[in-house]
MDTraj code that builds the backbone (N, CA, C; nanometers):
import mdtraj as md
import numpy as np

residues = "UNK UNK UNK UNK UNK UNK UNK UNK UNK UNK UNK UNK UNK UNK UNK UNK UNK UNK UNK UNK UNK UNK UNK UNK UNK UNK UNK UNK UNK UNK UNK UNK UNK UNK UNK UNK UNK UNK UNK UNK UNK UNK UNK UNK UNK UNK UNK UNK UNK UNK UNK UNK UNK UNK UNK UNK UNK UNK UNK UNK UNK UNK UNK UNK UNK UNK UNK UNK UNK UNK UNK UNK UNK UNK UNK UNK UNK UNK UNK UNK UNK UNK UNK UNK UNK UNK UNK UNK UNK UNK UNK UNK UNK UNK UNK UNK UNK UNK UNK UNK UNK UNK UNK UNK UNK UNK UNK UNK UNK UNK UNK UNK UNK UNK UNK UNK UNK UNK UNK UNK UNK UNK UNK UNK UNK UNK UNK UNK UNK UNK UNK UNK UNK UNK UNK UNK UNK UNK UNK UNK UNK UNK UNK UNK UNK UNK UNK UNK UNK UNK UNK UNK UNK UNK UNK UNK UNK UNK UNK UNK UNK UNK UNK UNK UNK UNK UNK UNK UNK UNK UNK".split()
xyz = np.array([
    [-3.9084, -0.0938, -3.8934],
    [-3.9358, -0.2283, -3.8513],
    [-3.8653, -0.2536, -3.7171],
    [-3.9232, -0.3081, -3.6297],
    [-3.9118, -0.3398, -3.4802],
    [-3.7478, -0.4489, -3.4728],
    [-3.6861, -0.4507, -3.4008],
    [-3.5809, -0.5397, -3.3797],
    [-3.6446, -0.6918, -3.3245],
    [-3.5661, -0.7767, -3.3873],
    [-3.6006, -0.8936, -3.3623],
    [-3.5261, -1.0338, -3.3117],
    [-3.5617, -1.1018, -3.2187],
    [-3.4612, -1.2222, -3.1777],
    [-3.5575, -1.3599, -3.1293],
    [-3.4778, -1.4183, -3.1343],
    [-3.5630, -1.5813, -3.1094],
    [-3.6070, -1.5897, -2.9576],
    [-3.7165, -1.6643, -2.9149],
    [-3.7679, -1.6893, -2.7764],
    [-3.5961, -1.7260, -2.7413],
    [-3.5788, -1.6853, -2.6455],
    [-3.5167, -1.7715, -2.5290],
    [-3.5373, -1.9199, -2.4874],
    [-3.6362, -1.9866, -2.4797],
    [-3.6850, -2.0810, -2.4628],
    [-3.6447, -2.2103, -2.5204],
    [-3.5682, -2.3074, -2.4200],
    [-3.5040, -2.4096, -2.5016],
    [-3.6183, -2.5115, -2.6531],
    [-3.5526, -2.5003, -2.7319],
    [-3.5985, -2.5400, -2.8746],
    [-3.7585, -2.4550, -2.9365],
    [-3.7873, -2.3431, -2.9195],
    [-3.8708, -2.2638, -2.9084],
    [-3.8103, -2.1596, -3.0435],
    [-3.8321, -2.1209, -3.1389],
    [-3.8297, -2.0903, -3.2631],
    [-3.9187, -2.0055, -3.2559],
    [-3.9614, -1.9747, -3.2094],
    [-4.0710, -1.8201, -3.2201],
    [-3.9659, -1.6559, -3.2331],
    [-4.0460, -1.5663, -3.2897],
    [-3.9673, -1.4745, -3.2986],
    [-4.0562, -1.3625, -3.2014],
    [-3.9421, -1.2673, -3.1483],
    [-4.0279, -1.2027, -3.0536],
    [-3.9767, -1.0596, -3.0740],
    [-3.9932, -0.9802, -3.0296],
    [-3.9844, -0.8181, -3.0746],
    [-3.9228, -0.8201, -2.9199],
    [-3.8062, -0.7481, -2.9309],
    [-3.7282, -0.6972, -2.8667],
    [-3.8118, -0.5432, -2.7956],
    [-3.7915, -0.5019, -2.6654],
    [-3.6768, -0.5856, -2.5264],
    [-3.7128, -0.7178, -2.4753],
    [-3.8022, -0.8108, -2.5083],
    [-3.8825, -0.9264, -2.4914],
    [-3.7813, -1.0309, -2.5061],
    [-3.7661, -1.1192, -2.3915],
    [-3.6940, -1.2507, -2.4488],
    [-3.7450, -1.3461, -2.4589],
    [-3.8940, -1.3786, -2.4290],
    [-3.9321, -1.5005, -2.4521],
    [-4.1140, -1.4451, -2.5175],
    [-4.1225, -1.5377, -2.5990],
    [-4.2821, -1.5211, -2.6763],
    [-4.3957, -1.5597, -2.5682],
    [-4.4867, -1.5293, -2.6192],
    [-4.6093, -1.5073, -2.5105],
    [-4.6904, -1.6755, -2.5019],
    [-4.6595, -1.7761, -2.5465],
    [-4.6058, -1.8999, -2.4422],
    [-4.5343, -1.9239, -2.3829],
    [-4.4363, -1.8422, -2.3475],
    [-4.3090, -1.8985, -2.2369],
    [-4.2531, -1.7464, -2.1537],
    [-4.4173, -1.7023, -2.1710],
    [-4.3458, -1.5275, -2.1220],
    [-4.2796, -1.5382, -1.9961],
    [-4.3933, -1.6354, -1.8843],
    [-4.3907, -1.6076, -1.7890],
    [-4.2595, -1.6329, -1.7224],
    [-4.1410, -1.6827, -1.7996],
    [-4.0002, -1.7037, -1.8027],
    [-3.9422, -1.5975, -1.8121],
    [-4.0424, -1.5056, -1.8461],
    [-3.9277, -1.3457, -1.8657],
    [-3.8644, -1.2866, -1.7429],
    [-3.9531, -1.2719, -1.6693],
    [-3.9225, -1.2210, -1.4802],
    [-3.7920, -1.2787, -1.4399],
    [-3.7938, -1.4262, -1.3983],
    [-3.6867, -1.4922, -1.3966],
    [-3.5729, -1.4815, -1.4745],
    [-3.5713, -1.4736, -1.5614],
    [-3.4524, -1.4322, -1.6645],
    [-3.4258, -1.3150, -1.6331],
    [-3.4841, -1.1853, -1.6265],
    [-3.4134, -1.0592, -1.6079],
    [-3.3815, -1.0598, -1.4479],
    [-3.4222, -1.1228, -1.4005],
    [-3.3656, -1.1502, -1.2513],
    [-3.2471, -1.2155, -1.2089],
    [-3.1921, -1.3019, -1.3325],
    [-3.1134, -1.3450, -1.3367],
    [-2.9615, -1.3067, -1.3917],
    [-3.0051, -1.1978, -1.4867],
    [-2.9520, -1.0769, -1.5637],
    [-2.8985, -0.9881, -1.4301],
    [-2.9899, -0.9561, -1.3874],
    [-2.9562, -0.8358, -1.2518],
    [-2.8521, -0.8738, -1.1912],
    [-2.8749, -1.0143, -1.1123],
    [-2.7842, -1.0674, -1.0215],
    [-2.6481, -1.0452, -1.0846],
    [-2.5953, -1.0948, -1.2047],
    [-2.5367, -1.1133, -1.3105],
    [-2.4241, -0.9993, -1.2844],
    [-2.5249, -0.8825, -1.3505],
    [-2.4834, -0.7932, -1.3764],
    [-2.4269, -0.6955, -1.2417],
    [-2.4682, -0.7365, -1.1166],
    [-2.4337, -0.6926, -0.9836],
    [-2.3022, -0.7402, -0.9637],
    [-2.3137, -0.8832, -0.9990],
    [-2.1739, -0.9395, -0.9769],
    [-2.0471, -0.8705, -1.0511],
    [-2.0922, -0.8499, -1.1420],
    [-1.9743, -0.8352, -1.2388],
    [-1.9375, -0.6767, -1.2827],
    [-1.9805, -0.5479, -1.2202],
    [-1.9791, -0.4522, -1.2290],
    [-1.8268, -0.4044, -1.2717],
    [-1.8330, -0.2786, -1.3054],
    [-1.7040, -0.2250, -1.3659],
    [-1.6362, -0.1870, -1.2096],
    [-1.7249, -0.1807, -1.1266],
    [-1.6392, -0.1495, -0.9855],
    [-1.5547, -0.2901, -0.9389],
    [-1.6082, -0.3457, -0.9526],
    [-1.5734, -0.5079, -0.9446],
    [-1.4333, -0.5137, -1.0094],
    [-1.4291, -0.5404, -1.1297],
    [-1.3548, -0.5387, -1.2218],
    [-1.2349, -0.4374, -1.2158],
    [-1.2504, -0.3327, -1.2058],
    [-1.1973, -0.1740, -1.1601],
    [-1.0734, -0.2535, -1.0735],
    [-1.1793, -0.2971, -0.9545],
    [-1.0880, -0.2993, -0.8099],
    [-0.9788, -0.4114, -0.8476],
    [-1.0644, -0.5257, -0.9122],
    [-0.8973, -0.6353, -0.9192],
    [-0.8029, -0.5978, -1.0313],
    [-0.7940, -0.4983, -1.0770],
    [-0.7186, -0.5052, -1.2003],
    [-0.6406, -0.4127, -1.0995],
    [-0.7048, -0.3402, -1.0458],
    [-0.5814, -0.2038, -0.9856],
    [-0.5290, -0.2175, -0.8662],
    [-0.6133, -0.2836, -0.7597],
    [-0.5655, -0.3730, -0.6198],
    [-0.5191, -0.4753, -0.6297],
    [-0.6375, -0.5888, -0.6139],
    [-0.5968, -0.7177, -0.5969],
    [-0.4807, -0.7772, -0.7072],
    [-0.5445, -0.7580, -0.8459],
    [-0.4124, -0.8029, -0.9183],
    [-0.2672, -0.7477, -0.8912],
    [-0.2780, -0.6529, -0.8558],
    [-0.1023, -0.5152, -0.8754],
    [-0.0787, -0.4785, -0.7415],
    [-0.0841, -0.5809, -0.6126],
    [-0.0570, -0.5227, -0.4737],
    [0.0545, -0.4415, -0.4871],
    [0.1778, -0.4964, -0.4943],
    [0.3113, -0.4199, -0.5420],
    [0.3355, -0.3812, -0.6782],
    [0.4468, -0.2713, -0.6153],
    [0.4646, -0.1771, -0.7367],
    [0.5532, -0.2832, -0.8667],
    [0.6537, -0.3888, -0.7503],
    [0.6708, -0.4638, -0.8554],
    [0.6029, -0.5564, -0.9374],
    [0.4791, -0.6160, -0.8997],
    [0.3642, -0.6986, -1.0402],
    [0.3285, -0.5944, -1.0886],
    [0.2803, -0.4406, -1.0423],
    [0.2091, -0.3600, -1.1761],
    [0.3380, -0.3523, -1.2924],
    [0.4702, -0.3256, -1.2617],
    [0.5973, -0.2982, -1.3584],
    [0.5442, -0.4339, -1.4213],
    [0.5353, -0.5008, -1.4140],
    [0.5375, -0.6522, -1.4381],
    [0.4449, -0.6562, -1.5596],
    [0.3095, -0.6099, -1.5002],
    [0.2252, -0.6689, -1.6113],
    [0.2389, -0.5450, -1.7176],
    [0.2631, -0.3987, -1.6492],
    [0.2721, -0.3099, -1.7562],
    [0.3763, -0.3401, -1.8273],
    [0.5123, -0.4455, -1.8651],
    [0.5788, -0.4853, -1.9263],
    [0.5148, -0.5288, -2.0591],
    [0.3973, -0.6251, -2.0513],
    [0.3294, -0.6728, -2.1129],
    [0.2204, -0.6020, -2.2282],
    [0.2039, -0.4785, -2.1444],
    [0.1514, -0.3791, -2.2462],
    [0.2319, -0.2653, -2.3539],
    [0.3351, -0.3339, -2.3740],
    [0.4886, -0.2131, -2.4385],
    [0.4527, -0.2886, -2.5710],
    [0.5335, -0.2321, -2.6748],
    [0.5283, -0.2531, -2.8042],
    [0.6874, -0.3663, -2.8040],
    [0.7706, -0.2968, -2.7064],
    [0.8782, -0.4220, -2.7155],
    [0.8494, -0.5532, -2.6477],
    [0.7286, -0.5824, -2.6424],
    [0.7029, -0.6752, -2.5763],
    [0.6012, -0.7442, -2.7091],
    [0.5293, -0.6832, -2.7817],
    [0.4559, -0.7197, -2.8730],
    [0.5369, -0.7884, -2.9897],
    [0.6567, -0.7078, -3.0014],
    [0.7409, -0.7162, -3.1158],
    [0.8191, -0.8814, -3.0912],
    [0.8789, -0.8820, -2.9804],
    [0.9293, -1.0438, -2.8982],
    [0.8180, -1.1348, -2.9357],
    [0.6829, -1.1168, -2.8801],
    [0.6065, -1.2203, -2.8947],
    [0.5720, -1.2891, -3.0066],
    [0.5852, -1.1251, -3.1080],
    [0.5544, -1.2131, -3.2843],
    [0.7346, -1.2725, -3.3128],
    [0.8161, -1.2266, -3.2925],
    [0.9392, -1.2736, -3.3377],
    [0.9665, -1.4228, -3.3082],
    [0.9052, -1.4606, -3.1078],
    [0.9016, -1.6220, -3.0725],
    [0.8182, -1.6746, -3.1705],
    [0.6673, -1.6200, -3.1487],
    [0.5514, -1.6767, -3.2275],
    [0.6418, -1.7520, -3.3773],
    [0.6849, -1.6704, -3.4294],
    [0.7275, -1.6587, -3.6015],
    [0.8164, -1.7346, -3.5754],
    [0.9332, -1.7756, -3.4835],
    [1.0576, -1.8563, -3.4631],
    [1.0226, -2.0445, -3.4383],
    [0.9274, -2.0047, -3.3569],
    [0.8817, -2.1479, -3.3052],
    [0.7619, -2.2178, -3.3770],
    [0.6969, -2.1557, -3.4890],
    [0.5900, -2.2416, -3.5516],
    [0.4298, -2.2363, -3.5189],
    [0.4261, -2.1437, -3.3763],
    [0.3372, -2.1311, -3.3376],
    [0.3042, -2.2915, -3.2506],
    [0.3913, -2.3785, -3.2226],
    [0.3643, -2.4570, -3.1303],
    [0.4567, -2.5086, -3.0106],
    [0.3819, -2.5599, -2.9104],
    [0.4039, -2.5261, -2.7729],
    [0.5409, -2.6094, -2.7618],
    [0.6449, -2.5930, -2.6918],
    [0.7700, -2.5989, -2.6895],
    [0.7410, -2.6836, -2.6050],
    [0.6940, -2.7321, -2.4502],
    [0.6843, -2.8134, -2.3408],
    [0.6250, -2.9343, -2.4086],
    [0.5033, -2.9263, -2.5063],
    [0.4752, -3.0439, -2.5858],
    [0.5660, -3.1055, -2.6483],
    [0.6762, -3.0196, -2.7431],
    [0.7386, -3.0909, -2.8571],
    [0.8671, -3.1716, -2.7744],
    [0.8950, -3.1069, -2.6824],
    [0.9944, -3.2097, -2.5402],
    [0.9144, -3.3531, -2.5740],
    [0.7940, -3.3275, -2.5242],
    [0.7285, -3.4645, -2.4834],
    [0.6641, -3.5683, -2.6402],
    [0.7088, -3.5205, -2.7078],
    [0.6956, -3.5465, -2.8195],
    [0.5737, -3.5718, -2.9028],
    [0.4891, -3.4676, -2.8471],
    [0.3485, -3.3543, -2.9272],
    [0.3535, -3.3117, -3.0046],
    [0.3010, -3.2499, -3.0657],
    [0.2707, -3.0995, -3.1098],
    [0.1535, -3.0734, -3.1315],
    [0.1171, -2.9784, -3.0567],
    [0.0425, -2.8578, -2.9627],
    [0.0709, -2.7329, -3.0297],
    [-0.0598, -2.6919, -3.1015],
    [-0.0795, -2.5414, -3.1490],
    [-0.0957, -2.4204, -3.0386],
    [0.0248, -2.2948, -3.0355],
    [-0.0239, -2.2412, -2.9179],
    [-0.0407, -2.0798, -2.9305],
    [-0.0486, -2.0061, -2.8675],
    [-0.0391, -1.8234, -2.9229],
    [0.0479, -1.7968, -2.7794],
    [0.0776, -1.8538, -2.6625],
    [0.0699, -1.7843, -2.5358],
    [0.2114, -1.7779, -2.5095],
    [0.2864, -1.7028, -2.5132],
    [0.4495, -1.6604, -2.5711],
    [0.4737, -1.6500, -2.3349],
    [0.5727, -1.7543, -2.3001],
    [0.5895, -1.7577, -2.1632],
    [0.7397, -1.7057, -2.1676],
    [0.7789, -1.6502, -2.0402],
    [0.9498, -1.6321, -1.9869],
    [0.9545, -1.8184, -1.9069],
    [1.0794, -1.8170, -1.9407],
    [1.1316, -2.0030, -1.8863],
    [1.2025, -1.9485, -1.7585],
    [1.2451, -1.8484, -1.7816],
    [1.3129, -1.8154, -1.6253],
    [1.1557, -1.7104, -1.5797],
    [1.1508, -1.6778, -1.5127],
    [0.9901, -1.5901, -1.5094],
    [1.0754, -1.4544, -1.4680],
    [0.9664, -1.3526, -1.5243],
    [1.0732, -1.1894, -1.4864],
    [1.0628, -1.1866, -1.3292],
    [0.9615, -1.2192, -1.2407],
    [1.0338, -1.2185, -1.0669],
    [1.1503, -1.2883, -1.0009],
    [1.1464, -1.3776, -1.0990],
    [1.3405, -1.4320, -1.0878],
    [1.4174, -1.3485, -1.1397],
    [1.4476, -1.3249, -1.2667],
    [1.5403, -1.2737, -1.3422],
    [1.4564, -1.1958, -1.4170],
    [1.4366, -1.0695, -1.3037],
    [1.4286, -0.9443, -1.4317],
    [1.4943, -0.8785, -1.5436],
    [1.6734, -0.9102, -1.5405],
    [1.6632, -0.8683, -1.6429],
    [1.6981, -0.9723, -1.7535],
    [1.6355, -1.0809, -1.7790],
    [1.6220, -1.1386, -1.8769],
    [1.4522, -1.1481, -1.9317],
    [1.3902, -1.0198, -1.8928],
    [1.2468, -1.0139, -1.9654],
    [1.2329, -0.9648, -2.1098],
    [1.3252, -0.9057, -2.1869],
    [1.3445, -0.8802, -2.2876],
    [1.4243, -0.9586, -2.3678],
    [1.4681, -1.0865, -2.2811],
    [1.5508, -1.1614, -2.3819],
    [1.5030, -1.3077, -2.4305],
    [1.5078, -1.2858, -2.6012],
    [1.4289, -1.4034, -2.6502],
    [1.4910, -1.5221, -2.6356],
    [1.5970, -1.5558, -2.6047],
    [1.6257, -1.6802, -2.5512],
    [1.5696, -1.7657, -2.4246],
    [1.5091, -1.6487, -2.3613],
    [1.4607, -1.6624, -2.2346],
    [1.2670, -1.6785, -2.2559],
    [1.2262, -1.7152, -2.3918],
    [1.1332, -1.7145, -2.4193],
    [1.1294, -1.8377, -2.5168],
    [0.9540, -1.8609, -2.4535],
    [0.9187, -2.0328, -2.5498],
    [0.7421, -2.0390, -2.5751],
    [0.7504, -2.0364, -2.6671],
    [0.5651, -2.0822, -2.6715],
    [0.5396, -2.1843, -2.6260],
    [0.4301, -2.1754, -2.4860],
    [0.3556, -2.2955, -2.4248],
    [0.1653, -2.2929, -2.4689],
    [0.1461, -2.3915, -2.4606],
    [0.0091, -2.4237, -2.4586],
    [-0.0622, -2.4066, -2.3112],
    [-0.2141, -2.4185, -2.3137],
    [-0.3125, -2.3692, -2.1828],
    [-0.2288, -2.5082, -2.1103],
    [-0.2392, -2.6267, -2.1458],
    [-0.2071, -2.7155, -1.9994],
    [-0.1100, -2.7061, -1.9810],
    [0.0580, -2.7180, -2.0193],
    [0.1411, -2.7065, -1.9727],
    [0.1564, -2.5871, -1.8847],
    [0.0955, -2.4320, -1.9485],
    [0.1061, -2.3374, -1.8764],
    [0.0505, -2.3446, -1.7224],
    [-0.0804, -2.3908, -1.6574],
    [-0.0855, -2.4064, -1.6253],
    [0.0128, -2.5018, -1.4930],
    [0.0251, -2.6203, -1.5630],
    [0.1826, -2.7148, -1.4908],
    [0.2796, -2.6240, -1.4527],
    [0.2937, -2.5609, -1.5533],
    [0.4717, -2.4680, -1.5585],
    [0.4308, -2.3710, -1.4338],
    [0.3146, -2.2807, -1.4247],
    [0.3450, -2.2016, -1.3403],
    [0.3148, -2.2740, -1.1697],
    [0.2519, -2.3813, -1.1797],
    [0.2429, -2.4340, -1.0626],
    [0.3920, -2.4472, -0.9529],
    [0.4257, -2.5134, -1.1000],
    [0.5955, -2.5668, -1.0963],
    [0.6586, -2.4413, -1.0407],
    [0.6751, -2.3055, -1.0632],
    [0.7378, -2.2178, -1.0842],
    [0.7059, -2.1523, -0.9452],
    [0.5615, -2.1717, -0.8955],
    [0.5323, -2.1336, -0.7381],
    [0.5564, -2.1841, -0.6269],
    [0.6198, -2.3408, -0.6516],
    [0.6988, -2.4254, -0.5629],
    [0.8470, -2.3697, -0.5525],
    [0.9138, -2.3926, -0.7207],
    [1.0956, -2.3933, -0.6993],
    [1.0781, -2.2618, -0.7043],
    [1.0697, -2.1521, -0.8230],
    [1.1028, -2.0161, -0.7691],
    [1.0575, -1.9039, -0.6702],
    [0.9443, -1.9722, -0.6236],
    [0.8823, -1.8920, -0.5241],
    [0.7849, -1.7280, -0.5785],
    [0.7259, -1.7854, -0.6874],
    [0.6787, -1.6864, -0.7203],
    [0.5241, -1.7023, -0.6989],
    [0.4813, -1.5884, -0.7709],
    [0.2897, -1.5693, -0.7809],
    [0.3134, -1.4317, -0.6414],
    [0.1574, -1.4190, -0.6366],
    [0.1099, -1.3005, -0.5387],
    [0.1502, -1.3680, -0.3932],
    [0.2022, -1.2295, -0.3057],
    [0.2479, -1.2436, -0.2001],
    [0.3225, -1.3651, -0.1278],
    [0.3822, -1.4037, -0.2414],
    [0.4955, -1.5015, -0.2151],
    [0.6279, -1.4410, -0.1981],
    [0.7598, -1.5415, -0.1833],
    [0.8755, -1.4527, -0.1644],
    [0.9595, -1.5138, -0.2469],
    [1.0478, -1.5225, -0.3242],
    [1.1454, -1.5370, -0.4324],
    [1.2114, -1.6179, -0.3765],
    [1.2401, -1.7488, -0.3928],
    [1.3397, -1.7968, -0.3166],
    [1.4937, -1.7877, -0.3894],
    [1.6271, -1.8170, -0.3049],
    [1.7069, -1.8019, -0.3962],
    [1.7891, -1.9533, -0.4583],
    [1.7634, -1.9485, -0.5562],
    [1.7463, -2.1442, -0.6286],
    [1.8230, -2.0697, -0.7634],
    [1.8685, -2.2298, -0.7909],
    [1.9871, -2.1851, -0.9713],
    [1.8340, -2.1754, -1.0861],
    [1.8932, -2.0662, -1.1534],
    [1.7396, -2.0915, -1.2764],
    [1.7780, -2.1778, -1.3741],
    [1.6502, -2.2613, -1.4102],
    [1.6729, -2.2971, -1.4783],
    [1.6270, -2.2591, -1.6746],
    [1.7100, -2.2937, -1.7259],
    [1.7289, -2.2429, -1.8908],
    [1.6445, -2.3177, -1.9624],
    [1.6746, -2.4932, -1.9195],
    [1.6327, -2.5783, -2.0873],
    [1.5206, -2.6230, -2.0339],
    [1.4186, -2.6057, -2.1410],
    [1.2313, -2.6718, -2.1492],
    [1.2535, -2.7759, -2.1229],
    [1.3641, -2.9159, -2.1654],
    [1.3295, -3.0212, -2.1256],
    [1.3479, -3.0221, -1.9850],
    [1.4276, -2.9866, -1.9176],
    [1.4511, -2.9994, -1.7466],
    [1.3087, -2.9597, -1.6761],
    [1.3138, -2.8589, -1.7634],
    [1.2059, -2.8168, -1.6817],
    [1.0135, -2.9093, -1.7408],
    [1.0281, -2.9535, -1.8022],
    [0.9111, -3.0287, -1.8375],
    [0.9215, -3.1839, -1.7227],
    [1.0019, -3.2588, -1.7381],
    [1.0960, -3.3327, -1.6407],
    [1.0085, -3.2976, -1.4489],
    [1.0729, -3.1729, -1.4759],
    [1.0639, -3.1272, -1.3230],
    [0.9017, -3.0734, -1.2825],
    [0.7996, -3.0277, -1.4082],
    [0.6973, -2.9547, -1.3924],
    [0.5736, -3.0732, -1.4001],
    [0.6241, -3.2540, -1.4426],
    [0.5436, -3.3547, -1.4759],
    [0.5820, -3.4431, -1.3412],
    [0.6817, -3.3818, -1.2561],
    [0.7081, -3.4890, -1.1635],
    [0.7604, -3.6036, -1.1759],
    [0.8422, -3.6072, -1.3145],
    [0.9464, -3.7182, -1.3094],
    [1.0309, -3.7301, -1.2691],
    [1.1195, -3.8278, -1.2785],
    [1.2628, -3.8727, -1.1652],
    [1.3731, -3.8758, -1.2766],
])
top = md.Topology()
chain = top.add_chain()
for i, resn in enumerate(residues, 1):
    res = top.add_residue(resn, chain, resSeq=i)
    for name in ("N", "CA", "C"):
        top.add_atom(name, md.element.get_by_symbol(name[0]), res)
traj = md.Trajectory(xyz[None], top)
């Protein structure tokens, strides 16, 4: 028996036999669609992909150490230990007096400041997508970090509330 999937076609319930995406009222939508596929698929090639993971993301040798930090098992083991310590919710929320379900295990000092506090769980807090966002904004102003920036030399700071304070633009 032939493989089978629904027209493509918004609210269109017909079934059509595969490689076909649209039924033979709305064929003439097929062209366009695999044309659209192509483009798609031009964009997004494994060469594509290839190049920013190994160039653009990792110019220096110090972000590849960086993110290959992230791929270690002592790094897996920290993340479930915060995860398991903190409740699974976001630490910058519960400052502000939230709570925010989160998975995304952050450094409060970041490892291009203080590398060697990347292995240390004190130096670790579960944040959520928006604060993370805030926090690292925050973190590309005072510590001078992100790509082809330069480190500035500033006191780090330790406690989530200061730094929630400082990452919301309060006084």
């Amino acid at each position: 028996m032939p493989k089978t999937r629904r027209c493509h076609y918004p609210n269109c319930h017909k079934i059509v036999k595969q490689p076909d995406h649209y039924c033979q009222l709305h064929y003439e939508h097929e062209a366009e669609y695999l044309a659209k596929r192509q483009r798609w698929a031009r964009s997004h090639d494994k060469q594509y992909v290839h190049h920013y993971n190994t160039v653009t993301r990792n110019r220096t040798n110090d972000k590849r150490m960086q993110y290959n930090f992230y791929r270690t098992k002592q790094w897996s083991r920290l993340r479930r230990i915060v995860l398991e310590r903190d409740h699974y919710l976001c630490a910058y929320c519960q400052v502000q007096g939230k709570l925010t379900p989160a998975r995304t295990v952050d450094h409060i000092v970041p490892i291009e400041f203080s590398p060697n506090d990347k292995a240390n769980v004190s130096n670790l807090a579960i944040i959520c997508g928006s604060c993370h966002r805030l926090k690292t904004d925050w973190e590309q102003s005072y510590y001078g970090t992100g790509q082809g920036k330069r480190v500035q030399h500033v006191h780090a700071i330790h406690d989530v509330q200061a730094i929630v304070v400082l990452m919301n633009g309060e006084n």
